[in-house]
N, C-alpha and C positions, 0 to 999 in steps of 0.2 A: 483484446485491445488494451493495449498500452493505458492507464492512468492518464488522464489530463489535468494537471493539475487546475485549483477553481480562477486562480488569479490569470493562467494562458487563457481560459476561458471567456473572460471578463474583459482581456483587452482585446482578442479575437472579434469576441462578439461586439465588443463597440466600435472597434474600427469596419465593419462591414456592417453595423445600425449607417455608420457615417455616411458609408459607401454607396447604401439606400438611398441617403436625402439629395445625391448627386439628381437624381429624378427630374427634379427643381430647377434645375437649370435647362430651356429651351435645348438646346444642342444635345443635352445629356439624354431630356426625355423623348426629344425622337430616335436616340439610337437605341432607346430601351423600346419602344412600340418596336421599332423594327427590327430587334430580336428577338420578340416575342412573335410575332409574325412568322420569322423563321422555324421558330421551335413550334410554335403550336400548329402550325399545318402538315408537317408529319407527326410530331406526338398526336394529334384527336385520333387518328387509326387505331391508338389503343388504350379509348374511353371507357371500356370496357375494364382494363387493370387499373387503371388510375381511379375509378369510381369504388370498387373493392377497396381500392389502399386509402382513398378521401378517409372512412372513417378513423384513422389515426388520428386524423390532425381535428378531430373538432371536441368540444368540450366534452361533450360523453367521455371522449377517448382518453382523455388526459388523468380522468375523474377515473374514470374504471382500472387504469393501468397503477396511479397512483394508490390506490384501496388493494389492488393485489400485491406491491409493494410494501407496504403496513402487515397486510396481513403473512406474505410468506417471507417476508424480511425483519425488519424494525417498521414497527407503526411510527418512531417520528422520522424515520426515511421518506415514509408516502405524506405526511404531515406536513415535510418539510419543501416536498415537489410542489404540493399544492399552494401553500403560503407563497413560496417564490414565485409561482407563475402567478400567483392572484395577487401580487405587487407590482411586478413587470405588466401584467397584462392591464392595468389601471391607467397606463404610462401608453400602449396601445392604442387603446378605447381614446384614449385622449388627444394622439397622434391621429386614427383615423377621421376626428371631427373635426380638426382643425386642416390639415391639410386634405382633407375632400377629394382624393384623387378618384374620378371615375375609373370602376372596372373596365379591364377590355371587352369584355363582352355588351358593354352597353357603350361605350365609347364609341366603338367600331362593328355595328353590330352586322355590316357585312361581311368582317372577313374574319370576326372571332365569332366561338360558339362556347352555350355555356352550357359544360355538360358534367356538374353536377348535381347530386339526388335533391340537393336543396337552395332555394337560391338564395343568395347570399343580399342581406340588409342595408349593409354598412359600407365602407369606402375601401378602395382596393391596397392605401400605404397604411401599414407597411400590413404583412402576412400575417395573421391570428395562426393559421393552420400550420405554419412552416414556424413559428414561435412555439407550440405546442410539440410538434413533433421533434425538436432538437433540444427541446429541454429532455424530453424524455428520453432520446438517446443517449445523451450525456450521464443520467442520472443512474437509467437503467443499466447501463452499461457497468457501473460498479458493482451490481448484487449478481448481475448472472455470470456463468461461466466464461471464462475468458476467449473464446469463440464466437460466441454470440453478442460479445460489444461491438463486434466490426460489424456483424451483420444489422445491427442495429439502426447504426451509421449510413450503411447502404439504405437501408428501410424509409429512413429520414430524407437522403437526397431523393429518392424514388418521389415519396409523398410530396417535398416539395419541387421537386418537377411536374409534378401531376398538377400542383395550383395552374400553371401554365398551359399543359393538355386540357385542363377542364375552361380555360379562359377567362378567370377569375383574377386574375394576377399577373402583374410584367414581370418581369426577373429582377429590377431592385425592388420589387414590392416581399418579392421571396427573400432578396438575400440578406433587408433590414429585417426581417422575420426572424430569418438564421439568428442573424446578431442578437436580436432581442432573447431566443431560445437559448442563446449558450451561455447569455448574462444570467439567467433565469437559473439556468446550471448550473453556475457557480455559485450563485445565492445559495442555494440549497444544499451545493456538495459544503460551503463553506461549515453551514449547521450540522452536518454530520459528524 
């Protein structure tokens, strides 16, 4: 995978944070229920893959991957993964108290299901797990070999598609996630 440099990252990622908060608007957020509808009634058929790939995106994942990062890279590489996202993620935590968006699965709880290993505490805007897993792509993507940043990449849409399959998440709540994950990326590639 091709280098991204921190600053495409940065504007990437906050132009699809923006694209998230479209949610907010009446009109915008029933066409987001109602692509979530769409996607998650064929994706839950394969709850089963998406529950294996769920633990990427949650804090264990981010922590463990970041500690293997130090250890078989540069320790302030994994130092610097984790600082970024425990800055960005402040700005989350903060986002999901104020805008309180209910999950699908409790919104709707006929026609969504929520199927993952743990249930989830806090508000559905914008994605923790889809901010996680795209920091990490990003990040990881410069130490391994150059085959395995794509795959990376893929690994990332996967997991956050999966917030979707498990009912947890509409799709701006994923794609401010994104955004948030790639600013997070940049913070950290900038410190390298």
């Amino acid at each position: 995978m091709t280098s991204v440099s921190p600053w495409t990252l940065l504007a990437s990622g906050s132009v699809l944070f923006l694209l998230g908060l479209a949610h907010r608007w009446p009109p915008v957020a029933e066409g987001d229920r109602r692509l979530f509808l769409a996607l998650h009634r064929p994706l839950r058929r394969l709850l089963p893959f998406f529950r294996v790939l769920w633990w990427l995106g949650t804090l264990e994942g981010i922590v463990a991957v970041a500690i293997l990062v130090a250890l078989f890279d540069r320790w302030q590489h994994g130092v610097s993964i984790l600082l970024a996202y425990g800055i960005v993620v402040l700005g989350e935590m903060g986002l999901k108290r104020r805008v309180n968006r209910p999950r699908p699965f409790m919104a709707m709880p006929d026609e969504a299901w929520m199927g993952q290993p743990r249930r989830p505490k806090d508000s559905s805007f914008p994605s923790g797990d889809a901010l996680r897993v795209w920091v990490l792509a990003f990040t990881v993507a410069r130490v391994v070999p150059p085959p395995w940043g794509g795959a990376l990449v893929v690994l990332a849409a996967l997991v956050s598609l999966g917030r979707i399959a498990l009912g947890v998440h509409y799709p701006l709540d994923v794609l401010a996630g994104t955004g948030l994950g790639l600013v997070a990326a940049a913070l950290a590639l900038m410190w390298w």
